[in-house]
C-alpha positions as CSV (number, residue, x, y, z in Angstrom):
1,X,-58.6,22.7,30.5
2,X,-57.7,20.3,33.7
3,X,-57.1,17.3,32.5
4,X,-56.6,17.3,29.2
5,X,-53.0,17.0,27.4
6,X,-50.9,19.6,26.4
7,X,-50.1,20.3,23.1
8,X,-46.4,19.2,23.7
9,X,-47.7,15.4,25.2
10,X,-49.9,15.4,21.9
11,X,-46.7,16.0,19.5
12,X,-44.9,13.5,21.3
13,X,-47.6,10.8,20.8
14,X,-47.8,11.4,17.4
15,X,-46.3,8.0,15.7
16,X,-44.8,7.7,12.2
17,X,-47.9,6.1,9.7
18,X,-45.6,2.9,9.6
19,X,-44.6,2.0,13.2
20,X,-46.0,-0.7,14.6
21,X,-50.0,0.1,16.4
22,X,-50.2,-0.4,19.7
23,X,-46.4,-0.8,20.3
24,X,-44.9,-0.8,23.5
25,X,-43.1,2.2,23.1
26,X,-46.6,4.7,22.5
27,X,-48.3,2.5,25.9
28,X,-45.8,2.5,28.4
29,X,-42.5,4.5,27.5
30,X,-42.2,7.7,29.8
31,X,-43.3,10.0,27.4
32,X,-40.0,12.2,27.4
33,X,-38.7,9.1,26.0
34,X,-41.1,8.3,23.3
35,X,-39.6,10.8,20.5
36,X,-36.2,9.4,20.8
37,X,-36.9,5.6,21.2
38,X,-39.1,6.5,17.9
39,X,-36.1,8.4,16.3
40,X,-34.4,5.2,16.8
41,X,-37.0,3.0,15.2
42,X,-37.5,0.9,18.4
43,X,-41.0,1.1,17.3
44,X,-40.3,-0.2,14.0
45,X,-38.4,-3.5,15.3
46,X,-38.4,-5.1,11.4
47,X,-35.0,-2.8,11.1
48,X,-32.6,-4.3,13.3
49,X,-34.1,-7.8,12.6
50,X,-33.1,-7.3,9.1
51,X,-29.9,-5.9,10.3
52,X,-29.5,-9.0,12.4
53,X,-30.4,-11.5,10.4
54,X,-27.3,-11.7,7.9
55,X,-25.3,-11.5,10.8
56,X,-27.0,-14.7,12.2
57,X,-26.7,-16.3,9.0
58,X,-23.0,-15.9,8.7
59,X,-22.9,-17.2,12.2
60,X,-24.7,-20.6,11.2
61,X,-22.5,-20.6,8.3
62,X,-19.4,-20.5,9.9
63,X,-20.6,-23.3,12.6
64,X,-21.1,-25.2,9.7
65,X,-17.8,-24.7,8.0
66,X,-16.1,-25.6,11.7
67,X,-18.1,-28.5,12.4
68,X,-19.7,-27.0,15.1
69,X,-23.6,-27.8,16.7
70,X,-24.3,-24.3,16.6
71,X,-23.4,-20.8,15.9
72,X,-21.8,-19.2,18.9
73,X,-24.6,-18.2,21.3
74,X,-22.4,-15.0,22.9
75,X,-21.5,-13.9,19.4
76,X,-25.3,-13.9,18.4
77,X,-25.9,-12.2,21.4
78,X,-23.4,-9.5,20.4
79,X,-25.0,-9.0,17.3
80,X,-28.3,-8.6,18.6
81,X,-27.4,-5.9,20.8
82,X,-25.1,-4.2,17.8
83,X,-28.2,-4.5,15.5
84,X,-30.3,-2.6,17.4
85,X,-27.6,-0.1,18.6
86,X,-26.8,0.4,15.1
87,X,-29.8,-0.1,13.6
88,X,-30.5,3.1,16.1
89,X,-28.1,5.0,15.1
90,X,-28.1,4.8,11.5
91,X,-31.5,5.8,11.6
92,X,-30.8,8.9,13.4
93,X,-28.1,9.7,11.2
94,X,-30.3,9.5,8.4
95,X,-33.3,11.4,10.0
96,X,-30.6,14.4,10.9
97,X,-29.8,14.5,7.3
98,X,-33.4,13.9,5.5
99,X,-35.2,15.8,8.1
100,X,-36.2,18.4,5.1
101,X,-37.0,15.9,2.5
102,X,-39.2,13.8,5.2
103,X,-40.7,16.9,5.9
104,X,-42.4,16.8,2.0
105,X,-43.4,12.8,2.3
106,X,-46.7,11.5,4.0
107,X,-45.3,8.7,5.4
108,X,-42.3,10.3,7.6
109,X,-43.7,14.0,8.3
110,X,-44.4,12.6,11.5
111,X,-40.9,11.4,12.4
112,X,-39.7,13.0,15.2
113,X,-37.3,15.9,13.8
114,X,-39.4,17.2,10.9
115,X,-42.2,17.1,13.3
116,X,-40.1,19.3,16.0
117,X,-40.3,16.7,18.8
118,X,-36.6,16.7,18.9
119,X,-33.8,19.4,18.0
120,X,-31.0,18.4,15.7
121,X,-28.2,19.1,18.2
122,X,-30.2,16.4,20.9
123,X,-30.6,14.2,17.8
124,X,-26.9,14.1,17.4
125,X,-26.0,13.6,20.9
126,X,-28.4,10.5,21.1
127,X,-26.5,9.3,17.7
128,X,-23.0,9.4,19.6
129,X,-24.3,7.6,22.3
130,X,-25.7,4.8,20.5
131,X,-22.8,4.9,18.5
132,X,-20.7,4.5,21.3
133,X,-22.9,1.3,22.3
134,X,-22.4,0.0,19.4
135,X,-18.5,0.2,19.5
136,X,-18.6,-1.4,22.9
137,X,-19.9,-4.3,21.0
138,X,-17.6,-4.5,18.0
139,X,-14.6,-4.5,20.5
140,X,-16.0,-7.9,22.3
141,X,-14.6,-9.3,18.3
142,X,-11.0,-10.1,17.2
143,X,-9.1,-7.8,15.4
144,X,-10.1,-9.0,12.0
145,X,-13.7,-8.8,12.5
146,X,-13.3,-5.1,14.4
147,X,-11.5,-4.0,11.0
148,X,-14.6,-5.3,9.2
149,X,-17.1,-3.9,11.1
150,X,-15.6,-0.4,11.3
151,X,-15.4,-0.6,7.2
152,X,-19.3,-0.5,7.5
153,X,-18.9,3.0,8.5
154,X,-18.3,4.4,5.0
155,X,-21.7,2.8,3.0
156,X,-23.7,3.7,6.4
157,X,-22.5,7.3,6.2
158,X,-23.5,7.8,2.6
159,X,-26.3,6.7,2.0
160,X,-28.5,9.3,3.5
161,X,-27.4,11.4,0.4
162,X,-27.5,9.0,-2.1
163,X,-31.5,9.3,-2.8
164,X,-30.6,13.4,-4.1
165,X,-28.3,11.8,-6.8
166,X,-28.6,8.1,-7.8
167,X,-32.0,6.9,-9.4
168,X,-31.1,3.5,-7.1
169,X,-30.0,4.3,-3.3
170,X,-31.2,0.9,-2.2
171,X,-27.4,-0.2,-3.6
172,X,-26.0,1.9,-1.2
173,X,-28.3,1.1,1.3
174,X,-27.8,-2.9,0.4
175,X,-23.7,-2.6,1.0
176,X,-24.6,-1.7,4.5
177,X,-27.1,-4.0,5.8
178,X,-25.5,-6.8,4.6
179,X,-22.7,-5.8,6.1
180,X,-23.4,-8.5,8.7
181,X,-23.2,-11.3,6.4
182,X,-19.6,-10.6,7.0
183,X,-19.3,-10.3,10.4
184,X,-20.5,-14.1,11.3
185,X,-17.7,-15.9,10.0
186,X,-15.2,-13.2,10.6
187,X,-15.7,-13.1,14.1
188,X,-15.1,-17.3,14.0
189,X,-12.9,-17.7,11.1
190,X,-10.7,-14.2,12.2
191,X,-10.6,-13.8,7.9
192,X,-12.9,-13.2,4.8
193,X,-13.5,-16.8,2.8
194,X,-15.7,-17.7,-0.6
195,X,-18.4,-18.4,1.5
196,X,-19.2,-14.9,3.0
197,X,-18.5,-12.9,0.1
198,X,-21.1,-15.1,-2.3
199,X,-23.2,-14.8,1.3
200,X,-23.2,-11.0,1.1
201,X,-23.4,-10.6,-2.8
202,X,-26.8,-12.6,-1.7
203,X,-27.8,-10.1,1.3
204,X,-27.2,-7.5,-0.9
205,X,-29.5,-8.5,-3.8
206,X,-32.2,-9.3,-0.4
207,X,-31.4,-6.2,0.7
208,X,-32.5,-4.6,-2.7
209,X,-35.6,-6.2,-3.7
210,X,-37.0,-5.7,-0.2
211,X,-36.2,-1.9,0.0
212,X,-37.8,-1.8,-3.5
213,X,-41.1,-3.3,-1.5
214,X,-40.6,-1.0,1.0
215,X,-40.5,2.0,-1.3
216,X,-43.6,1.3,-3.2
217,X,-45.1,3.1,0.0
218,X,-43.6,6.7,-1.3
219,X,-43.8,6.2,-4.7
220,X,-46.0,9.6,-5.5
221,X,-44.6,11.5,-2.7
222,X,-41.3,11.1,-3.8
223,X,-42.5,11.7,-7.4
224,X,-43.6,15.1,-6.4
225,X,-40.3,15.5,-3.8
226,X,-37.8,14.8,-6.4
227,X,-36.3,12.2,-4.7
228,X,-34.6,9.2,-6.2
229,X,-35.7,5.3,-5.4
230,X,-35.9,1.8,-6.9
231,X,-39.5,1.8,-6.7
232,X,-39.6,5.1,-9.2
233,X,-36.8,3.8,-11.4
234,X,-38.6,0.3,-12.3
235,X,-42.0,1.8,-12.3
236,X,-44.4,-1.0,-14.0
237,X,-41.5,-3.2,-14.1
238,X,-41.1,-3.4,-10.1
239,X,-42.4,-6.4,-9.9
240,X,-39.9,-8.3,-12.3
241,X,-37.0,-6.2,-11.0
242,X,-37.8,-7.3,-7.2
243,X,-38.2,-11.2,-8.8
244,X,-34.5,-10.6,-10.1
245,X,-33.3,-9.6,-7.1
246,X,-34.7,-12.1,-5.5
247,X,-33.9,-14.8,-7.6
248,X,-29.9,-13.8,-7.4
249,X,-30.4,-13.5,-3.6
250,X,-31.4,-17.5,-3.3
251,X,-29.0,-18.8,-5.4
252,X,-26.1,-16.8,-4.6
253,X,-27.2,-17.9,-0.6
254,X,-27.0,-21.5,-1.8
255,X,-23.6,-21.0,-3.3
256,X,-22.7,-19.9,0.1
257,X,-24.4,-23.0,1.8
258,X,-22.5,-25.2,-0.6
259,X,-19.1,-23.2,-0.1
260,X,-19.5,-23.7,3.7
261,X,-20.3,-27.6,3.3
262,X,-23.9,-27.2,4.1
263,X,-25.6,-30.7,3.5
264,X,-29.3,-31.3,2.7
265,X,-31.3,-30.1,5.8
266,X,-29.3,-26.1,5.3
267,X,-30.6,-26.5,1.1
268,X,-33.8,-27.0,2.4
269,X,-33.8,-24.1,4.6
270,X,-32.9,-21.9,1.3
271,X,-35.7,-23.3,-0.4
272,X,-37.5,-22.1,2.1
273,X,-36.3,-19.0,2.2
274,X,-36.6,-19.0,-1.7
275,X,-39.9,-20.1,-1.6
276,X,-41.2,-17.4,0.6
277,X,-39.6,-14.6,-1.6
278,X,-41.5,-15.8,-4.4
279,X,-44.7,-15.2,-2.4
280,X,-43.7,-11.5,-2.0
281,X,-43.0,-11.5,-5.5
282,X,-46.3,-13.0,-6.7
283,X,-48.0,-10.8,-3.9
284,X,-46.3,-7.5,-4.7
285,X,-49.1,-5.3,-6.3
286,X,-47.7,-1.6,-8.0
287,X,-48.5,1.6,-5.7
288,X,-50.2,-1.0,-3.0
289,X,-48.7,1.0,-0.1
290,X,-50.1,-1.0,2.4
291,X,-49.7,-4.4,0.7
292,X,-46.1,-3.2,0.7
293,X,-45.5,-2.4,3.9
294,X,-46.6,-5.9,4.5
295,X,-44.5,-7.8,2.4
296,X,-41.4,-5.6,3.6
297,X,-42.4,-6.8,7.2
298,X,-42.3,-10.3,6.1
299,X,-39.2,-10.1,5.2
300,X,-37.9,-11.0,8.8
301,X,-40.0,-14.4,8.8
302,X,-37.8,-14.9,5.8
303,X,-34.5,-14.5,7.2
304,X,-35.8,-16.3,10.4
305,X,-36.6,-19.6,7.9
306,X,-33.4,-19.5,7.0
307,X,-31.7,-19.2,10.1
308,X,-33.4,-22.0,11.1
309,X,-32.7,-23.8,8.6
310,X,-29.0,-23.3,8.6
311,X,-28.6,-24.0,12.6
312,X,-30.7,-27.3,12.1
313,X,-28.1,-28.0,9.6
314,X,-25.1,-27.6,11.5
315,X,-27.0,-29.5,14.6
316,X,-27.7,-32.4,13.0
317,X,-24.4,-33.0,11.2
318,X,-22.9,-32.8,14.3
319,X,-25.3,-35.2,16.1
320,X,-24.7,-37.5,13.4
């Protein structure tokens, strides 16, 4: 019938249940676009915030640590270009290789390859290409910080398979997003010092406890799936578990703070930060897929408190 769409324009404005409603990419994308900017979560931006984020904090960190006002504004530029390049492609990597297993799971039928919006071999060629954007970025770094950055590569390229045989993927999945909590003072510092390690052991416990939120969403679909998450393995005990994680994740962030010579205004930005993981915690409600989905989201106001926080720090000691 004139005028109405075809059946291939419908497919490809079919969204994933958790992207974000009325997001720019289903409103004014060319619609040849829209299953690859979705393949690449661009409609999900809560990824490569949370990608970013540790990066950012490693960044104020470092400013601290050098006595500087504030992190380098090209490097965070950098990053946030890399996060989403990254984010982009680690998410198409991971579709190519789940595209069977979403296929079985409510929330992620709809994603673009186990829907048939987009053929495996174009999927891979968009993952090379954002690949490749990413690598542009990494070599803007010195040497030390390229070597770190490439070492990402190997948690980022297991994970995917990880869910068929560990009862706890987010680990893997925590080693690679917190990658950036590295990267900060590396790309200042050109080496590796107490203060980003104890900074990514803290990412990584973040990292954890939030993918547990996020994973209270598939909790019966992967039950009948067979496949493997936090969220199954803690069962009634998710809440406490996330609390644990959470709790590491503050203090081992303060011990960074305090390894970098953070003073008073950067504690109270972690307190901040710890303060609004204990909301999540106290919020988190079992098999509340949409409360999750929430919480998880939140999780980038979180990191953002504490970026601020950090950056004030460094300011002011400086002014002073």
């Amino acid at each position: 019938m004139s005028g109405q769409p075809t059946g291939g324009t419908v497919l490809q404005d079919r969204r994933p249940a958790d992207a974000v409603a009325g997001h720019w990419v289903g409103r004014f994308a060319p619609r040849s676009w829209r299953p690859y900017l979705r393949l690449a979560r661009i409609d999900r931006p809560v990824g490569w915030w949370l990608l970013l984020l540790p990066c950012w904090w490693s960044a104020a960190l470092a400013a601290i640590a050098a006595d500087q006002a504030f992190p380098d504004p090209w490097h965070c530029l950098l990053f946030l270009i890399g996060a989403v390049a990254m984010r982009g492609a680690g998410s198409t990597y991971n579709d190519i290789a789940d595209r069977d297993l979403d296929a079985q799971v409510e929330r992620t039928r709809l994603r673009p390859l186990p829907s048939g919006q987009i053929r495996p071999r174009h999927a891979a060629l968009f993952l090379v290409a954002q690949a490749l954007v990413g690598l542009a970025v990494l070599l803007q770094f010195n040497e030390q910080a390229i070597l770190v950055g490439l070492c990402s590569l190997l948690p980022v390229a297991i994970y995917p398979f990880m869910k068929r045989v560990m009862p706890l993927p987010q680990g893997v999945l925590g080693l690679a997003f917190a990658w950036g909590a590295l990267m900060g003072w590396a790309a200042v510092f050109a080496r590796l010092d107490a203060a980003p390690l104890l900074l990514y052991a803290g990412t990584w416990c973040w990292v954890v406890g939030y993918d547990t939120i996020y994973a209270v969403q598939d909790i019966e679909d992967d039950e009948m799936a067979g496949i493997r998450s936090s969220a199954r393995l803690f069962g009634r005990r998710v809440r406490g578990a996330v609390g644990l994680c959470y709790a590491l994740a503050a203090l081992l962030v303060a011990l960074a703070a305090w390894r970098a010579g953070a003073g008073a205004v950067g504690f109270l930005g972690v307190a901040a930060f710890a303060g609004h993981l204990a909301w999540q915690v106290l919020s988190l409600r079992e098999r509340d897929g949409r409360g999750a989905l929430i919480l998880f989201r939140s999780n980038r106001d979180a990191g953002l408190i504490l970026f601020v926080g950090l950056t004030a720090d460094a300011l002011l000691r400086n002014l002073s």
